[in-house]
VMD Tcl script that builds the backbone (N, CA, C; Angstrom):
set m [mol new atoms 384]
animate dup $m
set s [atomselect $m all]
$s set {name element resname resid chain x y z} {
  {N N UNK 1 A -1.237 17.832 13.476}
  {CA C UNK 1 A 0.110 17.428 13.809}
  {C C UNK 1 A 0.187 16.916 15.240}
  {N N UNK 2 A -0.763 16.938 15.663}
  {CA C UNK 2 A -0.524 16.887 17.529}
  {C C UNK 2 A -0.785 15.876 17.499}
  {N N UNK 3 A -1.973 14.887 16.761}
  {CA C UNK 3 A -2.376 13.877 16.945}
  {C C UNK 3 A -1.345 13.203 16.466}
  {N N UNK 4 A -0.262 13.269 15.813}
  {CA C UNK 4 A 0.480 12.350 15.439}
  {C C UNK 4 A 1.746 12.565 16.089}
  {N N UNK 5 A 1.500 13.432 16.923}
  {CA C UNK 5 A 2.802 13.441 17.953}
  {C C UNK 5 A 2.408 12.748 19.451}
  {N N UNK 6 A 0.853 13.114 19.495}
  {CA C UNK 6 A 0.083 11.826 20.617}
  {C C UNK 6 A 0.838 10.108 20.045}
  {N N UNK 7 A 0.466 9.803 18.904}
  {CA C UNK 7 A 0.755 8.475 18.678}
  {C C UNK 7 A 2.135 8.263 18.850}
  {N N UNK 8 A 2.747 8.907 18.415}
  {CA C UNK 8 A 4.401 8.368 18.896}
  {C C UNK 8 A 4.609 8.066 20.233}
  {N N UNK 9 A 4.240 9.263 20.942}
  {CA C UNK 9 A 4.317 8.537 22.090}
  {C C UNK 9 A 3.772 8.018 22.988}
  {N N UNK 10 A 2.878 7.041 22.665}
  {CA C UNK 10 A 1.854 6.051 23.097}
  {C C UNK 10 A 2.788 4.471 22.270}
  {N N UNK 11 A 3.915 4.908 21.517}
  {CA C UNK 11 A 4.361 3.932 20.439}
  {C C UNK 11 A 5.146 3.603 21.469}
  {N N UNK 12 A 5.640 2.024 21.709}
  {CA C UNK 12 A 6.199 1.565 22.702}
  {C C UNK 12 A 7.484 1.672 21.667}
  {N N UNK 13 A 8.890 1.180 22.461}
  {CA C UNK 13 A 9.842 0.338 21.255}
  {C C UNK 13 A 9.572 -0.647 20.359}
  {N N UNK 14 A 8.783 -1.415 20.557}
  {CA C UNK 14 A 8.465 -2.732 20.045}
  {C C UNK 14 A 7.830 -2.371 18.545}
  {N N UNK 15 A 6.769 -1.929 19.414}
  {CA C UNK 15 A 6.013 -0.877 17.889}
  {C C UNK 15 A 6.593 -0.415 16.898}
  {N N UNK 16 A 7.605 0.560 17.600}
  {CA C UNK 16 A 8.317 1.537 16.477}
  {C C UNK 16 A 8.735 0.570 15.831}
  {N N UNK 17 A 9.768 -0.632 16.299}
  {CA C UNK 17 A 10.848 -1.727 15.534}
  {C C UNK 17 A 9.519 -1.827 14.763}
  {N N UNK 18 A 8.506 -2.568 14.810}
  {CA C UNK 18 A 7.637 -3.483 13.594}
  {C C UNK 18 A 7.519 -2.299 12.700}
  {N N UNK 19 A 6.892 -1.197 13.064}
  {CA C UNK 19 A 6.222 -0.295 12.047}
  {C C UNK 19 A 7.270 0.030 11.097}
  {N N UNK 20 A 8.619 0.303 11.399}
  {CA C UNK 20 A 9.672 0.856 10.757}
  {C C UNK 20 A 9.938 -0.011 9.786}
  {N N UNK 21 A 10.041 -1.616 10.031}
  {CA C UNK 21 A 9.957 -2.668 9.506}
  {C C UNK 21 A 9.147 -2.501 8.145}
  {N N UNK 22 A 7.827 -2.686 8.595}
  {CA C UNK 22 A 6.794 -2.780 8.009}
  {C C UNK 22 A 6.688 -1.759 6.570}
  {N N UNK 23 A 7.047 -0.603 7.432}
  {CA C UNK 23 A 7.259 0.829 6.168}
  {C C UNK 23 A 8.328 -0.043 5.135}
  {N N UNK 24 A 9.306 -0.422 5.662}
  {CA C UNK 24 A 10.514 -0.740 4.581}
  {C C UNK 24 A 10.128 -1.305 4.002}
  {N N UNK 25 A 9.183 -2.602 3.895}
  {CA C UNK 25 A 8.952 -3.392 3.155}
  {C C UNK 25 A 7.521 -3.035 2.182}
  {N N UNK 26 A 6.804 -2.152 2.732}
  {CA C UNK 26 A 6.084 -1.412 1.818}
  {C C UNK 26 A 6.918 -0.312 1.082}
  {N N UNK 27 A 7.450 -0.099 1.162}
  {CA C UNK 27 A 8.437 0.813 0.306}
  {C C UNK 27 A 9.343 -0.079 -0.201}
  {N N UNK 28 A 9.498 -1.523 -0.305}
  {CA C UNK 28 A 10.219 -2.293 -1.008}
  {C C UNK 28 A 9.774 -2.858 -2.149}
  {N N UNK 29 A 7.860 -3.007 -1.579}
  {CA C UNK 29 A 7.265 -3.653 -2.757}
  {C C UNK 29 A 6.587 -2.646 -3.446}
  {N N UNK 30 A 6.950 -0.796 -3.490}
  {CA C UNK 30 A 5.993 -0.595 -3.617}
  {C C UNK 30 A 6.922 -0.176 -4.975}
  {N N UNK 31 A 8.485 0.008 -4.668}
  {CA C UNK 31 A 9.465 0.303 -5.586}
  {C C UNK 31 A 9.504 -1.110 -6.487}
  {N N UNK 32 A 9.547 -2.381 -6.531}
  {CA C UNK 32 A 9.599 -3.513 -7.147}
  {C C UNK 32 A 8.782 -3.272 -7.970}
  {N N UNK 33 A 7.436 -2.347 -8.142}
  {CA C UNK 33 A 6.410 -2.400 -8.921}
  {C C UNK 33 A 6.434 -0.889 -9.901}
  {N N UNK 34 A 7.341 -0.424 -9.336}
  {CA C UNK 34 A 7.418 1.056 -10.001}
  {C C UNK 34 A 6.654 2.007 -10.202}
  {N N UNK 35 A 6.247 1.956 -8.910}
  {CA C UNK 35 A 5.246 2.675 -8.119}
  {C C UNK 35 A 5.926 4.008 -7.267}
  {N N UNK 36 A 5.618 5.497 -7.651}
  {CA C UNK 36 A 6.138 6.317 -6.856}
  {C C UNK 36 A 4.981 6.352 -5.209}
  {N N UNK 37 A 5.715 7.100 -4.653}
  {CA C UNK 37 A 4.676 7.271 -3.146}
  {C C UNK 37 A 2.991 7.642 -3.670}
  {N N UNK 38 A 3.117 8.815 -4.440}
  {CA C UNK 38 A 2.242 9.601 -4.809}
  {C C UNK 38 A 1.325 8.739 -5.506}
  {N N UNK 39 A 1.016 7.892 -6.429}
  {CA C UNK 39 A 0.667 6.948 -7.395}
  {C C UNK 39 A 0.202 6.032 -6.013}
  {N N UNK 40 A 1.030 4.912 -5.226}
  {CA C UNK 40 A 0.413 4.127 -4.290}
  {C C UNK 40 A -0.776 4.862 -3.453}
  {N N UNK 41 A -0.003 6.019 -2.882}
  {CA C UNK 41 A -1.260 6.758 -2.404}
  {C C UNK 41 A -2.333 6.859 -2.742}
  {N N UNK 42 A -2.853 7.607 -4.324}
  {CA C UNK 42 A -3.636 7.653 -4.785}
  {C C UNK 42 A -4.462 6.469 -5.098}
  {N N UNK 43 A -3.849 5.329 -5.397}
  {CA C UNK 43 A -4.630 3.913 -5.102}
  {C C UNK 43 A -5.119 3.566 -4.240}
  {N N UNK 44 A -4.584 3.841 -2.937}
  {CA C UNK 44 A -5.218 3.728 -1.285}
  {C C UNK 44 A -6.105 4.387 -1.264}
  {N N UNK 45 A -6.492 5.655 -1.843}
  {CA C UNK 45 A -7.214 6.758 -1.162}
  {C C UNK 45 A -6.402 7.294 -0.146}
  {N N UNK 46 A -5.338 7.570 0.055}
  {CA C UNK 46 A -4.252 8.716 1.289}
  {C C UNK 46 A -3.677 9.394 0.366}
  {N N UNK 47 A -2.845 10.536 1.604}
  {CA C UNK 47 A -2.104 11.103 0.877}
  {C C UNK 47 A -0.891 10.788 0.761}
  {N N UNK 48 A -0.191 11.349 -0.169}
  {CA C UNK 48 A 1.336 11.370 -0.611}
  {C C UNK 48 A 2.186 11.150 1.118}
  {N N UNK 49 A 1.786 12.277 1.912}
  {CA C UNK 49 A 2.665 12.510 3.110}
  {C C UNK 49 A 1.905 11.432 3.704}
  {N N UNK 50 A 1.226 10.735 4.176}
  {CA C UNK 50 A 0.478 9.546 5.158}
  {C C UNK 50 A 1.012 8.667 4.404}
  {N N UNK 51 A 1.323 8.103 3.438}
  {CA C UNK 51 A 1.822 7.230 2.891}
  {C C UNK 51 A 3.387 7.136 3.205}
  {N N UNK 52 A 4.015 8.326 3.576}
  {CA C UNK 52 A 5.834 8.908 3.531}
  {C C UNK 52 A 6.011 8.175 4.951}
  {N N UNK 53 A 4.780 8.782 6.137}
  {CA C UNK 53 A 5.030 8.884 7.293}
  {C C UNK 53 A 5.241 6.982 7.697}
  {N N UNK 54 A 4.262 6.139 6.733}
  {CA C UNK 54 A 3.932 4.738 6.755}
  {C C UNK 54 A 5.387 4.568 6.499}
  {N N UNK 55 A 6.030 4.600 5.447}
  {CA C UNK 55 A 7.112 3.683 5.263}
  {C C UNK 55 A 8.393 4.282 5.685}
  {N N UNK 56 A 8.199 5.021 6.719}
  {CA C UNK 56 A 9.207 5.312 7.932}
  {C C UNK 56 A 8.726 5.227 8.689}
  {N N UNK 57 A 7.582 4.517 9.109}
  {CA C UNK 57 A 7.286 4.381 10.605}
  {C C UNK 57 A 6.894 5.033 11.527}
  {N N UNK 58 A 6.860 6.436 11.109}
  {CA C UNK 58 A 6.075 7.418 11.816}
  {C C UNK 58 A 4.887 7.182 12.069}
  {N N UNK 59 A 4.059 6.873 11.738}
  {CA C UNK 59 A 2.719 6.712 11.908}
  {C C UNK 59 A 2.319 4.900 11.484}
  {N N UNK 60 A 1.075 4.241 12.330}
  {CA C UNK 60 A 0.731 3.135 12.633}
  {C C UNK 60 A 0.122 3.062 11.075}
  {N N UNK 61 A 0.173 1.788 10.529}
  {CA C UNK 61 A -0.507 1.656 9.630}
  {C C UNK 61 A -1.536 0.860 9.901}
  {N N UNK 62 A -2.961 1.390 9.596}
  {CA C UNK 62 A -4.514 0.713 10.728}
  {C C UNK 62 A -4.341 -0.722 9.488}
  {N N UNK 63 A -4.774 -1.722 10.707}
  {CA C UNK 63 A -4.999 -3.485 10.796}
  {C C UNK 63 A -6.186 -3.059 9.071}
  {N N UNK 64 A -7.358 -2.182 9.332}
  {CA C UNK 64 A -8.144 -1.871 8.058}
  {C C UNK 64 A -6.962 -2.103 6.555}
  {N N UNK 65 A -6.213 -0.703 6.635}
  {CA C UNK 65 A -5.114 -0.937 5.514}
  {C C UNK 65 A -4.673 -1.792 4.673}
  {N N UNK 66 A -4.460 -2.939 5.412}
  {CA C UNK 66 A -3.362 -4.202 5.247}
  {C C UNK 66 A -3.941 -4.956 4.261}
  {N N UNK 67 A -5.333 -5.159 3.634}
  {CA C UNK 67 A -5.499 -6.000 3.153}
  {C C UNK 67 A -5.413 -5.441 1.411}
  {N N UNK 68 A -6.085 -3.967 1.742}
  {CA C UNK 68 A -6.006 -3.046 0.391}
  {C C UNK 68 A -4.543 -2.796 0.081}
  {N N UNK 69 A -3.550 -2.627 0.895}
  {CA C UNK 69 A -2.096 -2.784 0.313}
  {C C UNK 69 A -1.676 -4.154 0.146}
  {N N UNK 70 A -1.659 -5.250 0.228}
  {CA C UNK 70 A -1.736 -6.213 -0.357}
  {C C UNK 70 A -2.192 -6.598 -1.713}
  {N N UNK 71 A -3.776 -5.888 -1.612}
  {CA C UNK 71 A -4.291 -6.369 -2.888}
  {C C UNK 71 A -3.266 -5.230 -3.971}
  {N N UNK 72 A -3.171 -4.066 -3.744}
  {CA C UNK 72 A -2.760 -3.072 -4.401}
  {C C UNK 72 A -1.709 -3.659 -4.973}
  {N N UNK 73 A -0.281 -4.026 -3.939}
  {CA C UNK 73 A 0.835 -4.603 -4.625}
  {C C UNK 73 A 0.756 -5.883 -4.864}
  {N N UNK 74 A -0.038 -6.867 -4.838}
  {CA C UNK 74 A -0.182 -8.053 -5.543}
  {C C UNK 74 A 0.459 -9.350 -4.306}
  {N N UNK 75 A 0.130 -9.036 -3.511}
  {CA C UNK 75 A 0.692 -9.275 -2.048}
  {C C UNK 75 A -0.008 -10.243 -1.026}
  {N N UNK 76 A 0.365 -11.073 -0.154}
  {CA C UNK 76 A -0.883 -11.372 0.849}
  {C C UNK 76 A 0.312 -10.437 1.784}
  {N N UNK 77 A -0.746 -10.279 2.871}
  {CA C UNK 77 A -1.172 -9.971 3.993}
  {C C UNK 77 A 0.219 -10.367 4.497}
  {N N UNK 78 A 0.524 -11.404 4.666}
  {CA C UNK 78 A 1.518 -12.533 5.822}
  {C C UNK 78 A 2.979 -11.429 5.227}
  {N N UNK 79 A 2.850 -10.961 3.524}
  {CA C UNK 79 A 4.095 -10.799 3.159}
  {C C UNK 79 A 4.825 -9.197 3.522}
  {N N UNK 80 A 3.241 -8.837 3.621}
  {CA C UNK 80 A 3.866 -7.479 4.625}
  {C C UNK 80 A 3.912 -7.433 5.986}
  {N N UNK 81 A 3.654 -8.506 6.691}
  {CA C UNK 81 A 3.564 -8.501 8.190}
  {C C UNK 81 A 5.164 -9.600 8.644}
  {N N UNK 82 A 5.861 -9.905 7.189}
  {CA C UNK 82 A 6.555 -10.876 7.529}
  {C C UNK 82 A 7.952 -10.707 7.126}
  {N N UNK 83 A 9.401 -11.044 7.830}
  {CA C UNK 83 A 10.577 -10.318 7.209}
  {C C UNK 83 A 11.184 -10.869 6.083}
  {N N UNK 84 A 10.711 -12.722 6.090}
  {CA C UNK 84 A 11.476 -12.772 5.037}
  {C C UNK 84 A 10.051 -13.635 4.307}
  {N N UNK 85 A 10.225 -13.698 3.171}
  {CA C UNK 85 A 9.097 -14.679 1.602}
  {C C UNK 85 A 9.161 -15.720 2.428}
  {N N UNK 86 A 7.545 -16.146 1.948}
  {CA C UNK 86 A 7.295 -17.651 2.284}
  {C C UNK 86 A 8.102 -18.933 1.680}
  {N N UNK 87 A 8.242 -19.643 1.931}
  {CA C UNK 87 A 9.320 -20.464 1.006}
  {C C UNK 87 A 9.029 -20.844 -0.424}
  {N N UNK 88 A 9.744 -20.830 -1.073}
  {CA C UNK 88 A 9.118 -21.084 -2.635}
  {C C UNK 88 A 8.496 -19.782 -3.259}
  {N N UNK 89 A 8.685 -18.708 -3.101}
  {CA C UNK 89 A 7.456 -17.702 -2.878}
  {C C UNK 89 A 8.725 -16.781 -3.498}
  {N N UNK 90 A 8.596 -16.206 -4.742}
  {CA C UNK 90 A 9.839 -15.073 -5.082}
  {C C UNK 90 A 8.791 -13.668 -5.282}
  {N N UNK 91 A 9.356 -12.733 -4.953}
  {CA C UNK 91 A 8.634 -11.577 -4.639}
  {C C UNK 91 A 9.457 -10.758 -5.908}
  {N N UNK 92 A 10.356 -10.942 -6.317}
  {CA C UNK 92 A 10.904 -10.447 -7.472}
  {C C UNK 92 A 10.247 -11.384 -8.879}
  {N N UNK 93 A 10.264 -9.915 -9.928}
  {CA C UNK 93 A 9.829 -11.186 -11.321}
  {C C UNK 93 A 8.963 -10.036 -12.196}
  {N N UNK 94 A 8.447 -9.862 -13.634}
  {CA C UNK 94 A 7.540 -8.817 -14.185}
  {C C UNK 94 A 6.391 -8.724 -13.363}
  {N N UNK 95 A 6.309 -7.588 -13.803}
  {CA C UNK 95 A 4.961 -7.054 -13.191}
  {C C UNK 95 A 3.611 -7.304 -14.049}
  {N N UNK 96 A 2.996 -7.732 -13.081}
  {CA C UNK 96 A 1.348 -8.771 -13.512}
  {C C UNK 96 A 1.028 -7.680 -14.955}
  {N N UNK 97 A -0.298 -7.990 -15.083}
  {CA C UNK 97 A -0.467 -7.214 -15.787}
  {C C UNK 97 A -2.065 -6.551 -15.629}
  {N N UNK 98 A -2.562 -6.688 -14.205}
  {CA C UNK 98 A -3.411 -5.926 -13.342}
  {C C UNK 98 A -2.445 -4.788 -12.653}
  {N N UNK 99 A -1.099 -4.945 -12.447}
  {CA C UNK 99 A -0.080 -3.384 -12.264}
  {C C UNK 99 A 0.062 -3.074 -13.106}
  {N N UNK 100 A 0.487 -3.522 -14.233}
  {CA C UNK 100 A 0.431 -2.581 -15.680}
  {C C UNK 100 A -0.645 -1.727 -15.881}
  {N N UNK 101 A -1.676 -2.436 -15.907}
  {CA C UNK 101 A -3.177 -1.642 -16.300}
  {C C UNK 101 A -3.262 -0.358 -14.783}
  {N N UNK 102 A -3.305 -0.926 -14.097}
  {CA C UNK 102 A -2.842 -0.095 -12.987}
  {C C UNK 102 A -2.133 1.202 -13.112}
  {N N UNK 103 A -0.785 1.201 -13.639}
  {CA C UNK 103 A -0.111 2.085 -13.745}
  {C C UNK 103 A -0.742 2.470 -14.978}
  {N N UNK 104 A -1.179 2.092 -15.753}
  {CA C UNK 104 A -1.715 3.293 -16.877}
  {C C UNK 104 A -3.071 4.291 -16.364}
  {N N UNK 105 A -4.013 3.325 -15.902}
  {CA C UNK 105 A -5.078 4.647 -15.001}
  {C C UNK 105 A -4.469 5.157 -14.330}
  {N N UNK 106 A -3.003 5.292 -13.434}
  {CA C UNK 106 A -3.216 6.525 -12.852}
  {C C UNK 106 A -2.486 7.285 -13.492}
  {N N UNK 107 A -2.412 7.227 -15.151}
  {CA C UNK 107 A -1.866 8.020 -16.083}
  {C C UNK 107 A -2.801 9.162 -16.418}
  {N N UNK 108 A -4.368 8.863 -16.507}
  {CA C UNK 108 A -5.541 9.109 -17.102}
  {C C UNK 108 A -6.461 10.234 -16.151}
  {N N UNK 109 A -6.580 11.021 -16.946}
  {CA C UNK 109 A -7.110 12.144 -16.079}
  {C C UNK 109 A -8.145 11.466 -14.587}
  {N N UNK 110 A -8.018 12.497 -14.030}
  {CA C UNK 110 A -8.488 12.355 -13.066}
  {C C UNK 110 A -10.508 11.588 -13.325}
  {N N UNK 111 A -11.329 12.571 -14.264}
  {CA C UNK 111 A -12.507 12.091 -14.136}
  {C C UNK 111 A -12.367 10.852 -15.473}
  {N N UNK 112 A -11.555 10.171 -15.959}
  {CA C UNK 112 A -11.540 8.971 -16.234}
  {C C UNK 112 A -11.272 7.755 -15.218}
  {N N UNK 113 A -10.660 8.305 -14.326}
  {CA C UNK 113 A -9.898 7.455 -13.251}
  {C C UNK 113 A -11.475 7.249 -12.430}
  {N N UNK 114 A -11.736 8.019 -12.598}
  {CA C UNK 114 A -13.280 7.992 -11.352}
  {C C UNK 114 A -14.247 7.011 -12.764}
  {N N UNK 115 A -14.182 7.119 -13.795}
  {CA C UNK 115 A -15.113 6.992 -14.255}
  {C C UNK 115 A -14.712 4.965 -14.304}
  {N N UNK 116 A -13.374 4.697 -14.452}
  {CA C UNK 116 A -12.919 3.773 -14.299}
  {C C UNK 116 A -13.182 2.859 -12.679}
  {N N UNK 117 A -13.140 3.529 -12.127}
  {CA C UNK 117 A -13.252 3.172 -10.515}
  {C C UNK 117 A -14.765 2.989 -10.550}
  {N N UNK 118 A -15.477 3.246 -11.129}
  {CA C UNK 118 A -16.907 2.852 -11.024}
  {C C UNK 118 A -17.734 2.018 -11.942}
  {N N UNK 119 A -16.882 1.865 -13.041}
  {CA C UNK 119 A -16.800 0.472 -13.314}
  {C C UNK 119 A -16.619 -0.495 -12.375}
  {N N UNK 120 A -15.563 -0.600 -11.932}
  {CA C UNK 120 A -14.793 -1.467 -11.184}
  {C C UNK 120 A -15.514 -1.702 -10.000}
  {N N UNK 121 A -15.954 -0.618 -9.279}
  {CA C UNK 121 A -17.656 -1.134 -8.289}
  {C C UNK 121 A -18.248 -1.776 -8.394}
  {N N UNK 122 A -19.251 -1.270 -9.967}
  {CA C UNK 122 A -19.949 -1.935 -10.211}
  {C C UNK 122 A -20.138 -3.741 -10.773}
  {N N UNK 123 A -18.852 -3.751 -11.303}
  {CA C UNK 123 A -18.479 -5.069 -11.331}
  {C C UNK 123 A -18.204 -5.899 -9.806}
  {N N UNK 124 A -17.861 -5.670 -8.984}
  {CA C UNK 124 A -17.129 -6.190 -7.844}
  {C C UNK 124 A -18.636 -6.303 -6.837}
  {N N UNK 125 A -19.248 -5.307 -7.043}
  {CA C UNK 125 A -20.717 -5.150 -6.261}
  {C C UNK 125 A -21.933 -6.665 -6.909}
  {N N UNK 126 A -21.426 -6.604 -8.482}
  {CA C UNK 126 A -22.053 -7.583 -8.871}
  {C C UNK 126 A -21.583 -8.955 -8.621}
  {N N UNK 127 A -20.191 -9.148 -7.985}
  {CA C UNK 127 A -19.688 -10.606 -7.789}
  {C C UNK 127 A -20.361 -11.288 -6.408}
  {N N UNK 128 A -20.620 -10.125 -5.393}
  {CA C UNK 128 A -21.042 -10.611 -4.426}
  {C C UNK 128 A -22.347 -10.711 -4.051}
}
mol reanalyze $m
mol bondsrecalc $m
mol representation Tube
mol addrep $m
């Protein structure tokens, strides 16, 4: 807990404004997808509460993060760093159907979910 009472206040104003920002709109897209905290979390690899503290701004969300919450909610990068959609660009609409499949593994016991996730390595290990 100390360490995250170090970061606050090392957090300028400026900071807090973006991060607080930033939380809202991850908690905007994370609800558009019907996604509870707990569920996004578990997709990140964090927890439930590091995920709470993100989309209130309590805590920095690391530059690392940004690209795996993007991919997670179906997102670039620019759209969580940015206040309003790129033009032409609707952020509302069904959900893909890589979040569908999504939301059903994290229906699926836990050592299916692993057993699924290593599929998914091993495929992704083989693209590159």
């Amino acid at each position: 807990m100390a360490v995250h009472s170090r970061w606050m206040i090392t957090m300028t104003p400026d900071d807090k404004t973006f991060y607080q920002a930033l939380g809202k709109r991850i908690a905007q897209f994370r609800k558009e997808r019907d996604l509870t905290q707990q569920q996004l979390a578990e997709l990140l690899g964090i927890s439930q509460q590091t995920l709470a503290h993100y989309e209130v701004g309590r805590l920095r969300v690391s530059v690392a993060m940004l690209p795996i919450l993007a991919s997670v909610l179906s997102i670039t990068v620019d759209d969580l760093l940015n206040d309003e959609p790129a033009p032409g660009k609707s952020k509302r609409g069904p959900t893909s159907k890589l979040h569908q499949q999504i939301e059903q593994i994290t229906q699926l016991p836990k050592a299916k979910q692993r057993f699924v996730m290593e599929m998914l390595d091993t495929v992704l290990q083989q693209r590159a």
